[in-house]
SEKOLGU-529242 format. One line per 4 residues: number of its first residue (from 1); their letters; for each residue x, y, z of N, C-alpha, C. Coordinates in steps of 0.2 Angstrom, whole numbers. Atoms other than C-alpha are relative to their C-alpha. Example, Ala and Ser with C-alpha at 12.3 -4.5 7.8 and 13.67 -1.06 7.14 Angstrom:
1> AS> 4,-6,0,62,-22,39,4,6,0  -4,-6,-1,68,-5,36,-4,5,3;
***
This chain:
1> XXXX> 8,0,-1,103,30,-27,-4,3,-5  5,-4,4,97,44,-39,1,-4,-7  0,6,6,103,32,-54,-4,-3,-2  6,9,1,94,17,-48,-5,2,1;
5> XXXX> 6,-3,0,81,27,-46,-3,2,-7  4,-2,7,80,35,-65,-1,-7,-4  0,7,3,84,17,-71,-4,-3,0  8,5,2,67,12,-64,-4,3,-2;
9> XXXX> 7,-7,3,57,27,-67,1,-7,-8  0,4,5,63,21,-84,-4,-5,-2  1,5,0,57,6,-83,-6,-3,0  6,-2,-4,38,4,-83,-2,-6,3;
13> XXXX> 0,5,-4,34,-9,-70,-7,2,3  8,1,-1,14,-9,-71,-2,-8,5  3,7,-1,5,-22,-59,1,-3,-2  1,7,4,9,-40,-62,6,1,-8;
17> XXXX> -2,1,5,21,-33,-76,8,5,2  -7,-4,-1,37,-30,-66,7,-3,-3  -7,5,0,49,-42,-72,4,3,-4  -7,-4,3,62,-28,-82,1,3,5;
21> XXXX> -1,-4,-5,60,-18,-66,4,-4,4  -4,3,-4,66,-32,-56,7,-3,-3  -5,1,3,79,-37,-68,5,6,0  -4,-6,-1,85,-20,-67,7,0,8;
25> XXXX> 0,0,-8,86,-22,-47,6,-5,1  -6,7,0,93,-39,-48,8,2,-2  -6,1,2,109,-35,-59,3,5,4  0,-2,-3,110,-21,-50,3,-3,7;
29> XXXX> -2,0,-5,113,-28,-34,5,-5,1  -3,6,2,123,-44,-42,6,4,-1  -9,-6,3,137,-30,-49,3,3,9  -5,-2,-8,140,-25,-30,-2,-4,5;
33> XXXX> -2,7,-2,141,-43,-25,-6,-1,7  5,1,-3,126,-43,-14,-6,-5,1  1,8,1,121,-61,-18,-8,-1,-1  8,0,1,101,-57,-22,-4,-7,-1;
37> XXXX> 3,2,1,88,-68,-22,-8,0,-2  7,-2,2,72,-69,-30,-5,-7,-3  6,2,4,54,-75,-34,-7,2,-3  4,-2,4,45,-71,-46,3,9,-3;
41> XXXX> -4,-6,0,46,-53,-48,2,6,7  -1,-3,-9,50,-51,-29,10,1,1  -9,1,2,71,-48,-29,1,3,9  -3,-3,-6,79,-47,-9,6,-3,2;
45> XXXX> -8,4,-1,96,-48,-2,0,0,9  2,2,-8,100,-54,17,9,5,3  -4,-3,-1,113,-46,27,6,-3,1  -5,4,3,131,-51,21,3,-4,8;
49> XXXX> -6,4,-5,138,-57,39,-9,0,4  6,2,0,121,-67,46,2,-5,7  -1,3,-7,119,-73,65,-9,-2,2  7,4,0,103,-85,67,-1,2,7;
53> XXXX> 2,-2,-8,101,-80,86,0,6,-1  2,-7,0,99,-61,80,-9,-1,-4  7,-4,4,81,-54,78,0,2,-8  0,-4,4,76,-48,60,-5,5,-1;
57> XXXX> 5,-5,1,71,-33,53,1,0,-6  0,-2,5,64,-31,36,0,7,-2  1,-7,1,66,-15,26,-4,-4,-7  5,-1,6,52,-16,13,-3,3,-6;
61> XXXX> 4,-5,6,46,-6,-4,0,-3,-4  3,2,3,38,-9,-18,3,2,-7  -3,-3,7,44,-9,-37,-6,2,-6  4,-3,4,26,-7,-46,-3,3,1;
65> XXXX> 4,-6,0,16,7,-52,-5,-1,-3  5,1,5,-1,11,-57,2,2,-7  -1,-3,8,-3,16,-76,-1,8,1  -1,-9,2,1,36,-79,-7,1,0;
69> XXXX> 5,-4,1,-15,47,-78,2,3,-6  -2,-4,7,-19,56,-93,3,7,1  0,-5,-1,-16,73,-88,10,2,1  -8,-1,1,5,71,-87,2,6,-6;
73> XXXX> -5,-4,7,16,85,-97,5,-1,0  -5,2,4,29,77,-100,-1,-10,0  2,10,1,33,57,-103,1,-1,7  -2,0,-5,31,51,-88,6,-7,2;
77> XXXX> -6,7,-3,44,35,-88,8,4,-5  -5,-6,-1,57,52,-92,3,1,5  -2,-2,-5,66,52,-78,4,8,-1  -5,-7,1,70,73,-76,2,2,6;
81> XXXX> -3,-6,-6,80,84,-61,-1,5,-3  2,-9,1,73,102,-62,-1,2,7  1,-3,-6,74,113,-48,2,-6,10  0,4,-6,78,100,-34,-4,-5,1;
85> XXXX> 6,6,3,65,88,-40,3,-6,-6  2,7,3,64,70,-48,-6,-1,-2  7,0,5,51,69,-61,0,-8,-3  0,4,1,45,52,-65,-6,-6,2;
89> XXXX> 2,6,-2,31,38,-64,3,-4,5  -4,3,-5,36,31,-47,3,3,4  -5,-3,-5,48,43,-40,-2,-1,7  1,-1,-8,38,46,-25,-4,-6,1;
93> XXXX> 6,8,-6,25,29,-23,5,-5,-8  -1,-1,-8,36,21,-19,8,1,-1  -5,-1,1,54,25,-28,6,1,3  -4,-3,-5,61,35,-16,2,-3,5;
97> XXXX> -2,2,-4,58,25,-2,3,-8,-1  -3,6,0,65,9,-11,7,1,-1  -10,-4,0,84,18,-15,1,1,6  -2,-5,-5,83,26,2,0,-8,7;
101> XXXX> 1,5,-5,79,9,11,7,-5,-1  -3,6,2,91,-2,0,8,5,4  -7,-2,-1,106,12,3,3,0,8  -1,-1,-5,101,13,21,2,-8,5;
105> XXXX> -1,6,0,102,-7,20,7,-1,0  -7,0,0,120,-6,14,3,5,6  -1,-5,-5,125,6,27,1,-3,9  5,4,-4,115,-2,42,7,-8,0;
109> XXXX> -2,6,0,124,-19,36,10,-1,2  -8,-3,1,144,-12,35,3,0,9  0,2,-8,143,-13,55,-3,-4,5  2,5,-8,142,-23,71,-9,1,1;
113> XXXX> 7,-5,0,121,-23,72,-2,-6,4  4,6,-6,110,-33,87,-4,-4,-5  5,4,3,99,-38,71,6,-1,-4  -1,2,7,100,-45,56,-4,3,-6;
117> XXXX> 5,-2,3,93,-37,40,-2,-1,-7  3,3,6,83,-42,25,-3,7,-4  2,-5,5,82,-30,10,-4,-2,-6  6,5,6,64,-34,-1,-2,7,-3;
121> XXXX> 5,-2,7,58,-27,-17,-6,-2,-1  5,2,2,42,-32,-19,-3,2,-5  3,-1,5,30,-33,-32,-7,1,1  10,-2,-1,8,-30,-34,-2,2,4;
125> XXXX> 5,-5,-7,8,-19,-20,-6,4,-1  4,-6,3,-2,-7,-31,-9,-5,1  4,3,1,-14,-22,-32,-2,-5,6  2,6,-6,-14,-32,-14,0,-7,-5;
129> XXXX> -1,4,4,-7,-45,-29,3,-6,6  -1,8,-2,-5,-64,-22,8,-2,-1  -9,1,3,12,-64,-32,4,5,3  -7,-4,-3,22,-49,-21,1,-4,9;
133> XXXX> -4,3,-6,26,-50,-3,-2,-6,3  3,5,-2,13,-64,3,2,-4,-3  -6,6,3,24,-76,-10,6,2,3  -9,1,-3,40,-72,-1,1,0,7;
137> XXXX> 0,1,-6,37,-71,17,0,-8,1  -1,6,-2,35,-89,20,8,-4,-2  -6,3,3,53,-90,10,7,3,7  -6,-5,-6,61,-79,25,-1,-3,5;
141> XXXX> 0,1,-8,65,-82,42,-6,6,3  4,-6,-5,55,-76,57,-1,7,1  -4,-10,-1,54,-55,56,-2,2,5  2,-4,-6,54,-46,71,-3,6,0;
145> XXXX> 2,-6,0,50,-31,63,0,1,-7  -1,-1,6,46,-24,47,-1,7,1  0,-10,1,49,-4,40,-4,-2,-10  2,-2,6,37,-2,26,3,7,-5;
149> XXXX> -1,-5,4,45,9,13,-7,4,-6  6,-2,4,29,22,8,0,7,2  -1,-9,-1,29,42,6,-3,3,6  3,-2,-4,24,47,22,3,9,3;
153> XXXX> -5,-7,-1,37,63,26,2,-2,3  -4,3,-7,46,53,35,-5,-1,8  1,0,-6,35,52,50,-4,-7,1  -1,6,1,31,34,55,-8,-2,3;
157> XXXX> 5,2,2,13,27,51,0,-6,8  -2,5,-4,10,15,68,-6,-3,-2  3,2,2,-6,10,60,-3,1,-7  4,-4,8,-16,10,43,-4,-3,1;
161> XXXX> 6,2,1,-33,7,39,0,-8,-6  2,5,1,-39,-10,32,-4,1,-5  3,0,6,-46,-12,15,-7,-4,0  5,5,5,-63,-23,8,-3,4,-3;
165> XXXX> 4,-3,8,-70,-21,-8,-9,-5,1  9,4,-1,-92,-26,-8,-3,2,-6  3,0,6,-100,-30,-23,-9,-1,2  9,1,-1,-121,-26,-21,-2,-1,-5;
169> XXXX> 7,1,6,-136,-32,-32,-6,2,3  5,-2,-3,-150,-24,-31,-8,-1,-6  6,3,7,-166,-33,-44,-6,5,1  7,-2,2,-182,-26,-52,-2,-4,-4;
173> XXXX> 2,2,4,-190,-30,-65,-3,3,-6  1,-3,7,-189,-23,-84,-5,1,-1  9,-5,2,-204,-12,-92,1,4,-5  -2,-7,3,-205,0,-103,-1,8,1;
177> XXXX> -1,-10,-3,-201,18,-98,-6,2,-2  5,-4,4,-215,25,-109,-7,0,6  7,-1,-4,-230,15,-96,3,-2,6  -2,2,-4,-230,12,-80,2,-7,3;
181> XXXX> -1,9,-2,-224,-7,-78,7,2,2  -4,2,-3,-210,-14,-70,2,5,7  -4,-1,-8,-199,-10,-53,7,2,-5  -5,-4,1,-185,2,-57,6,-1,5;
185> XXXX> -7,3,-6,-167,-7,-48,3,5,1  -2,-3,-1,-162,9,-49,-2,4,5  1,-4,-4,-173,17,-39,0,-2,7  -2,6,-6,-173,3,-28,7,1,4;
189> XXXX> -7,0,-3,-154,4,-25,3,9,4  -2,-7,-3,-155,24,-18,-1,-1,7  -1,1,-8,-160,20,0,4,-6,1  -4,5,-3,-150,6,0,8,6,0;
193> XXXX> -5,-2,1,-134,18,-6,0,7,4  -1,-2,-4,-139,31,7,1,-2,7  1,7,-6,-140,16,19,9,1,0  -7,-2,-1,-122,16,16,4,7,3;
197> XXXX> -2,-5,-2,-119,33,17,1,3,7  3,-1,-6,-127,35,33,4,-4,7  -1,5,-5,-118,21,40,7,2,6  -5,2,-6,-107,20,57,-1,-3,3;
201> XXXX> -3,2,-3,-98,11,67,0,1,9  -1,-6,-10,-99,15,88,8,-1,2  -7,-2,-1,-80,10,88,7,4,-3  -6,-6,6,-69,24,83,6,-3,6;
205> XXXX> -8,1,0,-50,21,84,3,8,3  -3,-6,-4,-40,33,94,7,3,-5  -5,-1,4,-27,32,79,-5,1,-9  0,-4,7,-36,30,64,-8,0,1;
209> XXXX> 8,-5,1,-55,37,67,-7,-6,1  6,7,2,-69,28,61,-2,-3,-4  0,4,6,-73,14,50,-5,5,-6  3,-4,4,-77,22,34,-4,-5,-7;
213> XXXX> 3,4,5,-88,16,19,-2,5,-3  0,-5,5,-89,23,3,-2,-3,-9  3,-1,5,-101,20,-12,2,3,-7  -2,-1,6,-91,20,-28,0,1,-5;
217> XXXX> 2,2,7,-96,12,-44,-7,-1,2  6,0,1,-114,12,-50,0,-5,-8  -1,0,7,-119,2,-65,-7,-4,0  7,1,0,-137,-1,-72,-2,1,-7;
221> XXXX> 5,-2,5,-149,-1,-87,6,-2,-5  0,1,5,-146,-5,-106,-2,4,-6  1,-4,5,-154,7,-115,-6,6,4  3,-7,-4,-165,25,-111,-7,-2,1;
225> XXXX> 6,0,-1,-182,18,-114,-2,-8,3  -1,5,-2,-179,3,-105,0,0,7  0,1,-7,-184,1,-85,5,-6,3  -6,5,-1,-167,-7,-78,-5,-6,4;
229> XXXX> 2,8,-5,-171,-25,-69,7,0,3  -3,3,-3,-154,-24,-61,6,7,0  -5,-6,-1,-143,-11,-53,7,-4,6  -4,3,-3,-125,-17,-47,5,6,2;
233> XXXX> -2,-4,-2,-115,-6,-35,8,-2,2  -5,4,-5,-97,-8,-26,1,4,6  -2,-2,-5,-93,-1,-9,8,-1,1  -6,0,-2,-76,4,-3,-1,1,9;
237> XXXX> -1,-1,-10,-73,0,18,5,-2,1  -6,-4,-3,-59,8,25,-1,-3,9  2,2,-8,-60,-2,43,7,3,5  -3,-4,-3,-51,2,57,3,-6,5;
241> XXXX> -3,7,-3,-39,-11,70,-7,-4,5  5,2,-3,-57,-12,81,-4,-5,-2  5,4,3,-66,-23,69,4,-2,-8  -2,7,6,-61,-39,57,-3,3,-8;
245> XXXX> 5,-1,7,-67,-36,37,-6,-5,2  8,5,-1,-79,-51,44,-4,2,2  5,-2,-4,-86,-45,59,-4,7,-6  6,-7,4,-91,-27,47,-4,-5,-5;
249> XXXX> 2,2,5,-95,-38,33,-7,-4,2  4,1,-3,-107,-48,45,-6,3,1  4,-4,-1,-116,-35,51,-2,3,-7  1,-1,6,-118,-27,33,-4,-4,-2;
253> XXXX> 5,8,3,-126,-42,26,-4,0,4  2,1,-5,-135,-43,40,-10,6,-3  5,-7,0,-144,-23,39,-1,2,-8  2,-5,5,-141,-15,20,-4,-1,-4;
257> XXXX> 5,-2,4,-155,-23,10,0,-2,-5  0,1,6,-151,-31,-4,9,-4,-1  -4,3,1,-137,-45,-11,7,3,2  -5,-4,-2,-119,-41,-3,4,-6,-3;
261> XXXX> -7,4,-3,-103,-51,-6,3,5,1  -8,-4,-1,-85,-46,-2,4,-3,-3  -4,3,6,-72,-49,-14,6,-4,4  -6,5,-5,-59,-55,1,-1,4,5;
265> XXXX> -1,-3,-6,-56,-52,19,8,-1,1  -7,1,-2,-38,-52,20,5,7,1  -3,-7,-1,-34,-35,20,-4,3,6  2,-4,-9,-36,-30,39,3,3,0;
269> XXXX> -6,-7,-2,-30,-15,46,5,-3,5  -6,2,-5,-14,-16,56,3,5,5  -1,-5,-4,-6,-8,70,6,-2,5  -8,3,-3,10,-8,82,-1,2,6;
273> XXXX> -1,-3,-6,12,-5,99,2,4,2  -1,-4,-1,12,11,103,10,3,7  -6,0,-4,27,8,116,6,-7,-3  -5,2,5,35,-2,103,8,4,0;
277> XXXX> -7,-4,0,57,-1,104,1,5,-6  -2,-5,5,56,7,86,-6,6,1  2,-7,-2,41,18,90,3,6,6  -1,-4,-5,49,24,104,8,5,-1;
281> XXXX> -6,-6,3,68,29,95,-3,4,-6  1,-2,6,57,33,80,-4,10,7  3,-6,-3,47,47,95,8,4,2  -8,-2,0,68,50,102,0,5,-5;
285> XXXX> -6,-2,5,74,56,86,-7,6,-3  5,-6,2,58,70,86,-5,-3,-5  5,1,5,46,61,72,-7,-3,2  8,0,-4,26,60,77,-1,-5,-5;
289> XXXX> 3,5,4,18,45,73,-5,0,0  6,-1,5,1,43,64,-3,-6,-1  4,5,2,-13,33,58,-1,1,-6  2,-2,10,-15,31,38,-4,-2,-2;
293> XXXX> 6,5,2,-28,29,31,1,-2,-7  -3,2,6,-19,22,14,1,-7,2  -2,3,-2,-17,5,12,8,-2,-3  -6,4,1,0,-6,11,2,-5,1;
297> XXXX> 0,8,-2,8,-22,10,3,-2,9  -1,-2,-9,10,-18,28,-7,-6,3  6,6,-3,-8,-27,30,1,-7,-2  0,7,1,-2,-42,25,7,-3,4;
301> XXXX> -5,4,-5,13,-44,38,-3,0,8  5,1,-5,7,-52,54,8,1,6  -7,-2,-5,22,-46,63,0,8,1  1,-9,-1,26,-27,70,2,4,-6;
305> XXXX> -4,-3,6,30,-16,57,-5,8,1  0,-8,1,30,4,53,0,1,-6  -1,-1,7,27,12,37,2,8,1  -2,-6,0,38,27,36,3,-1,-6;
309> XXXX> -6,0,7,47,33,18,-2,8,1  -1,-6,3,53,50,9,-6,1,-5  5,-3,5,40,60,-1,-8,-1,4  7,-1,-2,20,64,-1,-6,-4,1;
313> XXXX> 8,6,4,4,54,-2,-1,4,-4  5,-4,5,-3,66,-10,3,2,-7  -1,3,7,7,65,-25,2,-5,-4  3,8,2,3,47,-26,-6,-2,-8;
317> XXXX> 5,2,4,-5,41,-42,-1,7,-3  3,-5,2,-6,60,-48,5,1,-7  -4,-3,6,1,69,-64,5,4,2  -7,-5,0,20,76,-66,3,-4,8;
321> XXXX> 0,2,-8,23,64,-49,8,2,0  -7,-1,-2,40,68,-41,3,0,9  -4,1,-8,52,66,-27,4,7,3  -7,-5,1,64,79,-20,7,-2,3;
325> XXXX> -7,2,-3,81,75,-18,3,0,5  -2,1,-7,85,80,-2,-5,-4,4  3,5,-2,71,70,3,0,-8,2  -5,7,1,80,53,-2,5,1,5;
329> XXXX> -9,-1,-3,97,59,6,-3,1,11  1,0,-7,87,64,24,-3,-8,0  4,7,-4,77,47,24,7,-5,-2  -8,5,-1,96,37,21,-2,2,7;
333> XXXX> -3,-4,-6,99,49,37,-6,-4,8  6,2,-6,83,45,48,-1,-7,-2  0,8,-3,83,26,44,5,-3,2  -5,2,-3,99,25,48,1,2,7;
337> XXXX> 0,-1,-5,97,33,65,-6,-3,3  5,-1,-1,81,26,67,0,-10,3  -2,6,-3,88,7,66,6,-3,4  -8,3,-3,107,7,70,-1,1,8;
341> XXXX> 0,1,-5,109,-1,86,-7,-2,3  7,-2,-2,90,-3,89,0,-10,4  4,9,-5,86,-19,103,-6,-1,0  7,-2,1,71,-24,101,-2,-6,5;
***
């Protein structure tokens, strides 16, 4: 596992620019006859003895990364061990959890199981990209269940928050700074972007809170002595299982005051039943389950699924990212108690 893990550190497998990573993966899984297939930069293999009147469960994780922060001290596609750690672009979102899913895959598959299991690599999770797992579901059978592989500490995510991104316009009319002419879009677009601030939801989630919106990018004016004619902002909203990206988007449009699109509504939040077979061995075997407020390609499966893996969020996308060893070796341990034998 820790191999095929520095092999992809190695490997830089940027959004949309994974296809050495998945060639890694592929040969990889071809050398211990495990019959892979793939599309595009998507590579998964099925369970070697396959019974069509069994349930499935996917085990799912992702092979691309963003691009390195600047603030890295050392290279980060260097895969190092120092002190009990894995240093490396990737190690932890979402490296860890793809070695510890694949090994638990192998293992899982070696005996008698009620299911059948599907082991997927995907691609442009970093990006909710059209080319990772949304291109490959429709090539698979029915899934009964899916295990998102995502650094959580092991403890099993039974919902995440829901993505849209909103592009505002907010017009005036150029002048020059010096007299008093024109309508300044910039002054214009302050009570709209406290409009946002201010904004809530009367439905709060018992898991994940309340829907959140957040005022990100500003971008305005041309030069100093120049009164802008036009200030374009973007919003990030973070929803919650209680409301569609439409129904918020609706409303929004509706109240804030000035031009709105949305870039897409297909990123809804998701959620599992709380008395779910897996939530309920996943509560069994001691591990609390949680609301995340992170997204995953988890919003894009319309079947149950769990986002549990080895390692932090928090050193998600950050500098010197790493995993720790035993982290890998327990999450084998806990998805391998977590599915064997599991009736769903």
């Amino acid at each position: 596992m820790i191999d095929l893990l520095k092999q992809l550190i190695a490997t830089p497998s940027f959004s949309k620019e994974e296809k050495e990573a998945a060639d890694v993966l592929e040969s990889y899984l071809i050398d211990r006859q495990l019959h892979p297939r793939r599309k595009g930069n998507n590579v998964w293999v099925s369970s070697p003895v396959w019974d069509n009147k069994k349930p499935v469960i996917l085990l799912n994780s992702h092979i691309d990364t963003i691009k390195p922060v600047s603030d890295w001290t050392q290279d980060p596609f260097s895969p190092l061990e120092k002190d009990g750690k894995l240093y490396g672009l990737g190690s932890n979102d979402a490296g860890g959890s793809l070695v510890s899913l694949l090994q638990s895959f192998v293992l899982l598959s070696a005996k008698e199981q009620p299911n059948n299991f599907i082991f997927l690599a995907s691609c442009e999770e970093e990006i909710s990209g059209k080319g990772g797992i949304e291109s490959v579901l429709p090539e698979l059978p029915p899934i009964a269940l899916g295990i998102v592989g995502e650094p959580t500490e092991m403890q099993p995510a039974i919902a995440e928050r829901g993505l849209m991104v909103l592009d505002g316009t907010v017009r005036g009319k150029s002048g020059h700074a010096a007299r008093n002419e024109g309508e300044n879009a910039i002054y214009k677009t302050l009570p709209v972007i406290e409009w946002f601030r201010n904004l809530h939801f009367p439905l709060k989630s018992e898991c994940l809170g309340e829907v959140k919106t957040t005022v990100t990018l500003i971008q305005a004016g041309t030069e100093h002595n120049v009164i802008p004619d036009i200030c374009r902002f973007t919003v990030d909203v973070r929803s919650n299982e209680l409301y569609s990206n439409e129904q918020l988007f609706k409303y929004i449009a509706e109240h804030c005051g000035c031009e709105i699109h949305a870039r897409s509504f297909r990123l809804n939040s998701s959620q599992i039943d709380p008395k779910h077979p897996a939530v309920r061995r996943a509560e069994a075997l001691g591990l609390k389950p949680f609301g995340s407020p992170t997204l995953s390609d988890q919003t894009l499966m319309s079947f149950p699924s769990l986002k549990i893996g080895p390692g932090n969020s928090a050193r998600s996308h950050a500098a010197d990212e790493f995993i720790y060893l035993s982290e890998i070796e327990e999450a084998v341990a806990t998805y391998f108690n977590l599915l064997d034998d599991l009736v769903l």
